[in-house]
C-alpha positions, 0 to 999 in steps of 0.5 A: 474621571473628569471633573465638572468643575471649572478651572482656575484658569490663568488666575492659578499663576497667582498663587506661586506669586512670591510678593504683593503690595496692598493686600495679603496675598492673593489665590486663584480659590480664595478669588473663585465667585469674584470678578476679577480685573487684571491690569498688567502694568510697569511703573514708568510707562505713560501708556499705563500711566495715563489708564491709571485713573480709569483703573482706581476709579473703577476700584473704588466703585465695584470694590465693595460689588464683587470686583477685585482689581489685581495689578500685576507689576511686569518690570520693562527695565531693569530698575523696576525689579526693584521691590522698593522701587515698586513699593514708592512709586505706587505710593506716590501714585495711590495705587490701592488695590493688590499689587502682584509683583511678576519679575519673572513673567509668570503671571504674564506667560499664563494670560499670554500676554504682550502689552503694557498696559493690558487689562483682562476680566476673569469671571467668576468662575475663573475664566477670561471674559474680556480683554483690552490692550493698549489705552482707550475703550475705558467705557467698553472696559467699564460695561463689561465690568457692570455686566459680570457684576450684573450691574447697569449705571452710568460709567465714572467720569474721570477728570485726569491732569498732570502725566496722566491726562490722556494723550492730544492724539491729534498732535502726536507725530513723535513715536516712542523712543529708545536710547539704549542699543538693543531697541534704539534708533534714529540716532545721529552724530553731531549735526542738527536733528531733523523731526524724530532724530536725537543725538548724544552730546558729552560723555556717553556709554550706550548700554543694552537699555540706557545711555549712562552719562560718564562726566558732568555736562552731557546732553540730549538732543531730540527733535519731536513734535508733541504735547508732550515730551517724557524721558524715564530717568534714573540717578546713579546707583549712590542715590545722588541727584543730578541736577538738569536743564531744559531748552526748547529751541535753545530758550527756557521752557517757560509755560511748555514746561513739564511738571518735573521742570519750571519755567527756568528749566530747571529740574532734578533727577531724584528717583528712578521714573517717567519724568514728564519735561514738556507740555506745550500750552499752545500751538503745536509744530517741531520743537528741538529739546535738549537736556543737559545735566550738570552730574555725572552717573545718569541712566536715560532709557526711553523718550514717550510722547503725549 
């Protein structure tokens, strides 16, 4: 005999989930007659990054209306596998509300999902309403929000700076990057790179994900036309900070730093994240970067533009 009652739906992968952050743990019936945003995220993305303000706005709005807002951590690398990792970095960035951590997918694979970030509204009664990838539609996303909650008001105004201020689109003309075998490419040898080429200078080991530095004094080159200019970082697996600097057409940054550099260019690499190296204050074009570091043991995995 069939049953009437609606299922779980993909919420139902929850309740295997093995550890949260921010919250007890959650289930597909404990969640059953509450809206319930499911934002898949991994912690170095700029992509997800630059959402994240919209994501813990519309949280501390609705929370207390019916919306429970459910981060499911997918890891890109594979340093963000890592609990603690996890657990400081959402720390650092005032991720409050439930945080599922999903290393093997499972949580991914039932939503038949394929993008980070990735937004998915569950109604009450289990089933997938509405879903977005990708940054933008924040008041498309926040009117579906108010119509399952049945609710009508003038969306959050969100002032976002730092890593998270969303993209100048309009001078974006470097593609996402990465430096290690599988996905990598545009790499050159030792010449000068033209726009989107980068090269590799010193020491080098080229793994799946990363370029590992083997001996202090190696650098990056790339040759990138942005706002902004990222790199996800990692110091060597002792913990020990590596030391860097940064040139832009072989000068110190000055006010094109990013918020990880002063006007010097100089930085450290001090935990495993993003970190944001340029942020061009005037007007645009090519600019060369290069990023030398002064120790050895450092895993460089994907540039990211804004």
């Amino acid at each position: 005999m069939s049953s009437s009652r609606p299922s779980h739906g993909p919420l139902s992968a929850l309740d295997r989930a093995p550890a949260w952050l921010n919250s007890e743990p959650l289930t597909a019936e404990g969640l059953r007659g509450r809206v319930v945003l499911v934002d898949f995220w991994t912690y170095s993305c700029v992509n997800w990054l630059r959402t994240l303000p919209y994501v813990s706005a519309w949280h501390d709005r609705y929370v207390d209306r019916g919306l429970v807002i459910v981060g499911v951590h997918a890891p890109e690398f594979g340093f963000e596998h890592d609990l603690d990792n996890v657990r400081r970095a959402s720390a650092e960035l005032g991720v409050a509300y439930p945080v599922v951590i999903d290393n093997d997918f499972t949580i991914w694979r039932a939503f038949e999902n394929n993008y980070w970030p990735a937004v998915y509204l569950v109604e009450r009664d289990g089933r997938v309403r509405f879903r977005h990838f990708g940054e933008g539609a924040y008041e498309e996303t926040e009117r579906a929000i108010q119509r399952l909650l049945d609710v009508d008001e003038e969306t959050v105004r969100v002032d976002a700076g730092g890593v998270a201020e969303a993209a100048d689109w309009g001078t974006l003309r470097s593609p996402e990057t990465y430096l290690g075998s599988l996905r990598g490419e545009r790499r050159i040898g030792g010449e000068q790179p033209a726009l989107n080429e980068w090269a590799l200078a010193g020491e080098w080991s080229v793994g799946d994900e990363a370029a590992v530095l083997g001996a202090a004094g190696g650098s990056i080159a790339y040759r990138f036309e942005a706002r902004d200019l990222n790199l996800v970082l990692t110091p060597p697996a002792s913990g020990a900070p590596v030391r860097f600097t940064v040139r832009l057409d072989g000068q110190p940054p000055g006010d094109a730093h990013g918020v990880d550099v002063d006007e010097s260019g100089e930085g450290t690499v001090s935990e495993p994240r993003m970190y944001q190296l340029v942020r061009e204050r005037g007007a645009g074009g090519p600019r060369t970067f290069e990023i030398t570091f002064r120790d050895p043991g450092l895993r460089a995995y994907v540039f990211t533009f804004g």
